[in-house]
mmCIF file of the C-alpha atoms, coordinates in Angstrom:
data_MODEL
# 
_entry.id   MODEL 
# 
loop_
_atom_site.group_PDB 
_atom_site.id 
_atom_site.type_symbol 
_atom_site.label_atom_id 
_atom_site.label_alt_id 
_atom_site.label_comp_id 
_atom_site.label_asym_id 
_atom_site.label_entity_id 
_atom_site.label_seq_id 
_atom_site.pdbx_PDB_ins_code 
_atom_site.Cartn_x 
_atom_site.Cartn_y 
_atom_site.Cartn_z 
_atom_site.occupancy 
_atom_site.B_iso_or_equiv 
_atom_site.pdbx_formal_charge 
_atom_site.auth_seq_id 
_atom_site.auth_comp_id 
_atom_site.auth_asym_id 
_atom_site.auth_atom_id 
_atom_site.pdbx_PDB_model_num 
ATOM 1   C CA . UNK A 1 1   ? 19.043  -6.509  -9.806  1.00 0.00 ? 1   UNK A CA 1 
ATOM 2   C CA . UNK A 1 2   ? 21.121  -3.522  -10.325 1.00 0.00 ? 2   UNK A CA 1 
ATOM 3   C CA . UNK A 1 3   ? 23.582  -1.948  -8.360  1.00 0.00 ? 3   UNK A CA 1 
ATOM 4   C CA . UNK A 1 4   ? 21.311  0.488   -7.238  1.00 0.00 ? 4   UNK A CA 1 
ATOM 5   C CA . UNK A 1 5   ? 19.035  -1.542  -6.540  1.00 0.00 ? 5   UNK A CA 1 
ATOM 6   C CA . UNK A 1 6   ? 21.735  -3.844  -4.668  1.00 0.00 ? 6   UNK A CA 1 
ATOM 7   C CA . UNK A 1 7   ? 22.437  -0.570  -2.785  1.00 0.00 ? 7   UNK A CA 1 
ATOM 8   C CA . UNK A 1 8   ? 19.067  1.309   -1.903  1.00 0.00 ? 8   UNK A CA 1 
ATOM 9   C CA . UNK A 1 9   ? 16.328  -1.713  -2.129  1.00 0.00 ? 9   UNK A CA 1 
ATOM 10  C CA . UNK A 1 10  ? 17.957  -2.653  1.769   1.00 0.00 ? 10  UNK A CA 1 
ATOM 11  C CA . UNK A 1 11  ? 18.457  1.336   2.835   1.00 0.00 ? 11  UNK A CA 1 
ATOM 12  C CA . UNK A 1 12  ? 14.727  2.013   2.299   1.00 0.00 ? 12  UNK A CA 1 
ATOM 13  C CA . UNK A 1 13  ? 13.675  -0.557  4.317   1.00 0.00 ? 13  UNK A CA 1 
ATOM 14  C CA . UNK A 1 14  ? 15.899  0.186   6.560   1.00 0.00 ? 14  UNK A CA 1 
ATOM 15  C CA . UNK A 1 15  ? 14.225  3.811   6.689   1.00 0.00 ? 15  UNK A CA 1 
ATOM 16  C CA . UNK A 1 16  ? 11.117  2.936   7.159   1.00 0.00 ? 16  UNK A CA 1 
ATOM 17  C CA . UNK A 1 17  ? 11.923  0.318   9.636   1.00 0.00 ? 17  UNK A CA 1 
ATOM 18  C CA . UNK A 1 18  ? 13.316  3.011   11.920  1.00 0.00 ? 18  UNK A CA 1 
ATOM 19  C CA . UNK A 1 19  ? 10.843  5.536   11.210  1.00 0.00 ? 19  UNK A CA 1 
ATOM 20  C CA . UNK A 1 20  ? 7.895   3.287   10.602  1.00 0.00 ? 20  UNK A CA 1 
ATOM 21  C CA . UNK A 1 21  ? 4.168   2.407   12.430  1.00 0.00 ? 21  UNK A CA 1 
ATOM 22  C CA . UNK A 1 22  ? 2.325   -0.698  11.987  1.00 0.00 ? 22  UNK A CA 1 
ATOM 23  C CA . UNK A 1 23  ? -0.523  -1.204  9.562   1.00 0.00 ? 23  UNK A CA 1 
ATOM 24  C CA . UNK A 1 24  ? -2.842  -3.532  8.565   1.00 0.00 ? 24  UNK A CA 1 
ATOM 25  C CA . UNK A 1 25  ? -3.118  -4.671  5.528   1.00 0.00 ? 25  UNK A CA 1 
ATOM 26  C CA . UNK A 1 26  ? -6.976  -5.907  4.737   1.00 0.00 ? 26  UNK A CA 1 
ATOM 27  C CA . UNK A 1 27  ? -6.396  -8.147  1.739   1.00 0.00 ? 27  UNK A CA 1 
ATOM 28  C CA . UNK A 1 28  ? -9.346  -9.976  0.145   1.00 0.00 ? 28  UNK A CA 1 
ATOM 29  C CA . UNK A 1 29  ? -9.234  -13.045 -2.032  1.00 0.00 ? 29  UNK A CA 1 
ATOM 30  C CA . UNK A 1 30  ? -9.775  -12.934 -5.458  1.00 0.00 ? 30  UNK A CA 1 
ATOM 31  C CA . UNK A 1 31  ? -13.626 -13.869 -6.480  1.00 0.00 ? 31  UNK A CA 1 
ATOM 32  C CA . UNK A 1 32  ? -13.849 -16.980 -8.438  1.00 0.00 ? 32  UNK A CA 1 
ATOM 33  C CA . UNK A 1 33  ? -17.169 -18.006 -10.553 1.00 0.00 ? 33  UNK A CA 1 
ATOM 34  C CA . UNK A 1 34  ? -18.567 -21.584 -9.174  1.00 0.00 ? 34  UNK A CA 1 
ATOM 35  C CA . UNK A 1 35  ? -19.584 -23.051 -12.396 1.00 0.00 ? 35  UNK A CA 1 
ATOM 36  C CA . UNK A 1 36  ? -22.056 -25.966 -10.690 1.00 0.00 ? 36  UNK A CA 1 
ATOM 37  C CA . UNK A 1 37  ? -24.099 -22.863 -8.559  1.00 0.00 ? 37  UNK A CA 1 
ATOM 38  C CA . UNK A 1 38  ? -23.752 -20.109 -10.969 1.00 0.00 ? 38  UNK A CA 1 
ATOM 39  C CA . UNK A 1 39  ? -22.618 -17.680 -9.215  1.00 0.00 ? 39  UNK A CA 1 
ATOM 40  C CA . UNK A 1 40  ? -19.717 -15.823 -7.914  1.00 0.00 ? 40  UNK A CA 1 
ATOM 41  C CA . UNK A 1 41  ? -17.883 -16.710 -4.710  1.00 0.00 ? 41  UNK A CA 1 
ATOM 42  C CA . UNK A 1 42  ? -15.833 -14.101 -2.659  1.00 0.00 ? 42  UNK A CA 1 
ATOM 43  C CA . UNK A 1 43  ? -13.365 -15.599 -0.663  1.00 0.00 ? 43  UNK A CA 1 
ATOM 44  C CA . UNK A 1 44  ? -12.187 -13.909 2.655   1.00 0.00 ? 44  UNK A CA 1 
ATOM 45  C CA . UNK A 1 45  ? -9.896  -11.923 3.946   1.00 0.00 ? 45  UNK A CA 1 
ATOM 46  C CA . UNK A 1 46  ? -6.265  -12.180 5.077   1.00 0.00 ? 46  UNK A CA 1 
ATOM 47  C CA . UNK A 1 47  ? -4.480  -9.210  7.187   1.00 0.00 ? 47  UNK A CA 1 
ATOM 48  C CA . UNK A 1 48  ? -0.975  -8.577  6.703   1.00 0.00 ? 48  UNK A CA 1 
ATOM 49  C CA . UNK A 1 49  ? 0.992   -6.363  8.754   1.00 0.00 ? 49  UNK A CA 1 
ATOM 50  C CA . UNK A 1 50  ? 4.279   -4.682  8.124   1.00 0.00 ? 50  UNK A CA 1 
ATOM 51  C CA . UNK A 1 51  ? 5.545   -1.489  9.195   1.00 0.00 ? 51  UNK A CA 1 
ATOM 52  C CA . UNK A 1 52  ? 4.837   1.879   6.849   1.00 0.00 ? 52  UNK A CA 1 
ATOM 53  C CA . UNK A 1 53  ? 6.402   5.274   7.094   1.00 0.00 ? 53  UNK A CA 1 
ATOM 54  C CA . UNK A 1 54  ? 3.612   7.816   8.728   1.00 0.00 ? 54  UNK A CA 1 
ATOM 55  C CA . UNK A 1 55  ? 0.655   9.007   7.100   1.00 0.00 ? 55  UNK A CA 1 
ATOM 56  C CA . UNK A 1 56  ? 1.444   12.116  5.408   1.00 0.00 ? 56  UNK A CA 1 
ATOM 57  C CA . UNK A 1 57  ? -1.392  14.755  4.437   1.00 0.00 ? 57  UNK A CA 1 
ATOM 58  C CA . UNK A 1 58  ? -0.955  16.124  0.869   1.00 0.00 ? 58  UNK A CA 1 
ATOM 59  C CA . UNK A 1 59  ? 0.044   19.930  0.351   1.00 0.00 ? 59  UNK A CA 1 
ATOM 60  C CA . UNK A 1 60  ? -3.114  21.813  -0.130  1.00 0.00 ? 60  UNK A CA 1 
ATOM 61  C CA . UNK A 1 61  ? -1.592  23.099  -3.685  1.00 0.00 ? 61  UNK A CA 1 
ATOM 62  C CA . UNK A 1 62  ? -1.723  19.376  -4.462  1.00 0.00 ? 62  UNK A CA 1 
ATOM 63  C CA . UNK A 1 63  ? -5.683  18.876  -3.624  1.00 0.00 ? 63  UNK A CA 1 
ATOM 64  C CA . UNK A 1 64  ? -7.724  19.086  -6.559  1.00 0.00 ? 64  UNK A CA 1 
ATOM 65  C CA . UNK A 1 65  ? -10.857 17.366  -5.548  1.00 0.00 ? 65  UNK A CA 1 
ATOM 66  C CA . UNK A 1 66  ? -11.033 15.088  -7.509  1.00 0.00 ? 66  UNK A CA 1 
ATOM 67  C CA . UNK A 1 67  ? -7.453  12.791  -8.074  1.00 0.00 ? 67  UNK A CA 1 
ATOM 68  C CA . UNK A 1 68  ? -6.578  14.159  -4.560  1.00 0.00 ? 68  UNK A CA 1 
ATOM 69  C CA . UNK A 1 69  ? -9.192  14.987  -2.102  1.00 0.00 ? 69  UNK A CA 1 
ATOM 70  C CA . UNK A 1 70  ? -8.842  16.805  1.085   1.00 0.00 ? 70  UNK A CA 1 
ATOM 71  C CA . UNK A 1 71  ? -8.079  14.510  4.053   1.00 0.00 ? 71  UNK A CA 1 
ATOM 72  C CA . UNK A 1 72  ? -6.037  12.165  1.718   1.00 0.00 ? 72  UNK A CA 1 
ATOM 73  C CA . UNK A 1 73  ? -3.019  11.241  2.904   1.00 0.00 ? 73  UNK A CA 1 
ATOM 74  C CA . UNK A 1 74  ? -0.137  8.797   1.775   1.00 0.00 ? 74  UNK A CA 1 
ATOM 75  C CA . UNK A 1 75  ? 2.251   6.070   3.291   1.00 0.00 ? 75  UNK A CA 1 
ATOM 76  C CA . UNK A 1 76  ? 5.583   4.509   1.723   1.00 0.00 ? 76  UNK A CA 1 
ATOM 77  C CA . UNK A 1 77  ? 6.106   0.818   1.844   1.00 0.00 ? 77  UNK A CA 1 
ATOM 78  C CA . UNK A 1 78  ? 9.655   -0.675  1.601   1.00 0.00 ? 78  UNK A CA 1 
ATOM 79  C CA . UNK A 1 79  ? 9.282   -2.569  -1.636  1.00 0.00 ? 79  UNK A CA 1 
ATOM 80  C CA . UNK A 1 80  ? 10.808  -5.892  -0.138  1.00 0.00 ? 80  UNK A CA 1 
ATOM 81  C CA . UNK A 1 81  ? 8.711   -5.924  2.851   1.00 0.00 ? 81  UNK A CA 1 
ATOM 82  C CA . UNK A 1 82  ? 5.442   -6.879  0.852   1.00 0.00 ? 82  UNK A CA 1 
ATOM 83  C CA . UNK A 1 83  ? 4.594   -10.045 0.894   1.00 0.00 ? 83  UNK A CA 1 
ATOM 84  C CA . UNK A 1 84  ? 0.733   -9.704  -0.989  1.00 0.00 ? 84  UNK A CA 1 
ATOM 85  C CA . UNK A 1 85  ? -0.932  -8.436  -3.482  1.00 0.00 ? 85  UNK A CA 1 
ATOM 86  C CA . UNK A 1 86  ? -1.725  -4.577  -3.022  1.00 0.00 ? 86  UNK A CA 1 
ATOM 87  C CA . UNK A 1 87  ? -4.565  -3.366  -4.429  1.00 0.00 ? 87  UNK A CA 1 
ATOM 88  C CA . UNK A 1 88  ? -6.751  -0.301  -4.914  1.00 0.00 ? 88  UNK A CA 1 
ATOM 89  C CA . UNK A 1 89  ? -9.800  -0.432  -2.468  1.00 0.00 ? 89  UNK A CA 1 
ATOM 90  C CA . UNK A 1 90  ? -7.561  -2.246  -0.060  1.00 0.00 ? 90  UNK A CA 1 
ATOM 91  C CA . UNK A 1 91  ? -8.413  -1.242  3.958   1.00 0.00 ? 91  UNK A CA 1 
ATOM 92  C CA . UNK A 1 92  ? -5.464  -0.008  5.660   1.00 0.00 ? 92  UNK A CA 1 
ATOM 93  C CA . UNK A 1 93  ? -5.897  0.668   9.850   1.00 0.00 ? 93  UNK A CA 1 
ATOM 94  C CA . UNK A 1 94  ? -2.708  2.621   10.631  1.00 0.00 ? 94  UNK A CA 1 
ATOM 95  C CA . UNK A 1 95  ? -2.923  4.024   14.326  1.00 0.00 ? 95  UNK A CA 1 
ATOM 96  C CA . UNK A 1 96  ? -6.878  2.958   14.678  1.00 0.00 ? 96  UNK A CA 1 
ATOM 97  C CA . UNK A 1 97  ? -7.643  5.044   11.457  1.00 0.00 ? 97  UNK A CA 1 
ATOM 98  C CA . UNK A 1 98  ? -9.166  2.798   8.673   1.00 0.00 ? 98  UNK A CA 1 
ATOM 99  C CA . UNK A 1 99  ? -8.173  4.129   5.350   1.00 0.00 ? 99  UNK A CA 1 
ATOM 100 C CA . UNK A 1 100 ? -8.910  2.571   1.689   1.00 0.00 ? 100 UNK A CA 1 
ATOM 101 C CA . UNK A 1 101 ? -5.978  2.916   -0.671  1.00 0.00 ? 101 UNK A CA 1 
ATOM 102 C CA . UNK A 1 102 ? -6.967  4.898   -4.104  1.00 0.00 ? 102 UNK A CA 1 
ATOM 103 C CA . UNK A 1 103 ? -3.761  5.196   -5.849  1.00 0.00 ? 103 UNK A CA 1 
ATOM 104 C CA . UNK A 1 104 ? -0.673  3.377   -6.062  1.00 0.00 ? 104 UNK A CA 1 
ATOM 105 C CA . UNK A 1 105 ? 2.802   4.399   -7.192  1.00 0.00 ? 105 UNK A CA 1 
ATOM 106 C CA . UNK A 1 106 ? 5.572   1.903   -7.654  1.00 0.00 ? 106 UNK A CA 1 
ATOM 107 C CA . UNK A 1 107 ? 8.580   3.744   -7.140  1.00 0.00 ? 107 UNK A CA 1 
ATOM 108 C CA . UNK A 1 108 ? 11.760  2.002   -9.268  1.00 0.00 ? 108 UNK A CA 1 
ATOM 109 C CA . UNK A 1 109 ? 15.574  1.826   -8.100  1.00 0.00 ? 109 UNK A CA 1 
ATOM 110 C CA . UNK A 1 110 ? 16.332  0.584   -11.283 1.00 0.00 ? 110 UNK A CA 1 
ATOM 111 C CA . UNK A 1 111 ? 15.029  -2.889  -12.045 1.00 0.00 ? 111 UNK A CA 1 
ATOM 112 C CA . UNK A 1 112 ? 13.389  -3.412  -8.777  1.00 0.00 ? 112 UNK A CA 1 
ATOM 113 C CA . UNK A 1 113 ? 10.353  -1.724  -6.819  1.00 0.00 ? 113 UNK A CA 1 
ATOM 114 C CA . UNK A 1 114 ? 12.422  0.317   -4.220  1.00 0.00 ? 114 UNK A CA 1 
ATOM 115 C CA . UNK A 1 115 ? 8.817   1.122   -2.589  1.00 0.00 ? 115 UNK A CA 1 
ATOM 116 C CA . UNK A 1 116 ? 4.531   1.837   -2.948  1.00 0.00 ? 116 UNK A CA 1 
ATOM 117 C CA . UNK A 1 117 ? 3.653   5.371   -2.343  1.00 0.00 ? 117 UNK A CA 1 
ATOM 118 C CA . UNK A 1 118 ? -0.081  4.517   -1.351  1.00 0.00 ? 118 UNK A CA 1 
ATOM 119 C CA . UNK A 1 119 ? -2.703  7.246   -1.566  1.00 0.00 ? 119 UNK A CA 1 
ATOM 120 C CA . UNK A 1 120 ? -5.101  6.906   1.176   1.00 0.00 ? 120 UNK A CA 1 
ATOM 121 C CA . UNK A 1 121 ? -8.832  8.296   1.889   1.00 0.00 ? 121 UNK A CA 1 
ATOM 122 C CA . UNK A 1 122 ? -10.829 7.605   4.941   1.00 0.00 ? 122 UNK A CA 1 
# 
C-alpha cells in the first residue's frame, strides 16, 4: 500500500458508509464441466450485501445508446468492503429495484482499488 492509499482506501468507505443503501449482491458460482456426465454444472448462488452509495442516473450528454443506455444508472463500492467476485451480468436489488451490472470501473488510489463504479441497467 501507498500512502494514499493508507490515507483514502478507509475515507471512502467511510463515505459511503454514511451516505450508503443496502444492496444485494446476486453472485453465481463459477460453472465447472463434470467429466463422468458430460456436461456442464452451474453451481448456485450466494447473496452478499454491503452498503453502496445511491444509484445515480447518467447525464443525458453521456447516453449514447449503446455503451450507456437511458435508464442506466451507477453505484460506487468502497473497494475494501468487497468480499466476492464482481462480475458483469451480476443482479444487484438496491431499494427493491433489480439491476444487472454492465460495466465495471476499478477506480485506483495508488496501488490499491479505492472503489467499483458499477454501471447498472434494469
Amino acid at each position: 500500500m501507498t500512502t494514499l492509499d493508507d490515507k483514502l482506501v478507509p475515507r471512502i468507505s467511510e463515505i459511503i458508509t454514511k451516505i450508503g443503501v443496502t444492496a444485494t449482491f446476486a453472485v453465481r458460482s463459477t460453472p465447472k464441466f463434470d467429466v463422468d456426465h458430460g456436461d456442464v454444472v452451474h453451481g448456485g448462488t450466494t447473496e452478499h450485501s454491503v452498503l453502496v452509495s445511491p444509484p445515480q442516473a447518467y447525464r443525458d450528454s453521456l447516453v449514447d445508446g449503446q455503451m450507456v443506455k437511458r435508464g442506466d444508472s451507477y453505484i460506487y463500492i468502497a473497494g475494501q468492503d468487497v468480499t466476492f467476485t464482481i462480475t458483469e451480468d451480476t443482479e444487484v436489488t438496491v431499494a427493491g429495484v433489480v439491476w444487472k451490472i454492465v460495466a465495471i470501473d476499478r477506480l485506483m488510489t495508488g496501488s490499491e482499488i479505492g472503489a467499483y463504479r458499477l454501471q447498472l441497467r434494469s
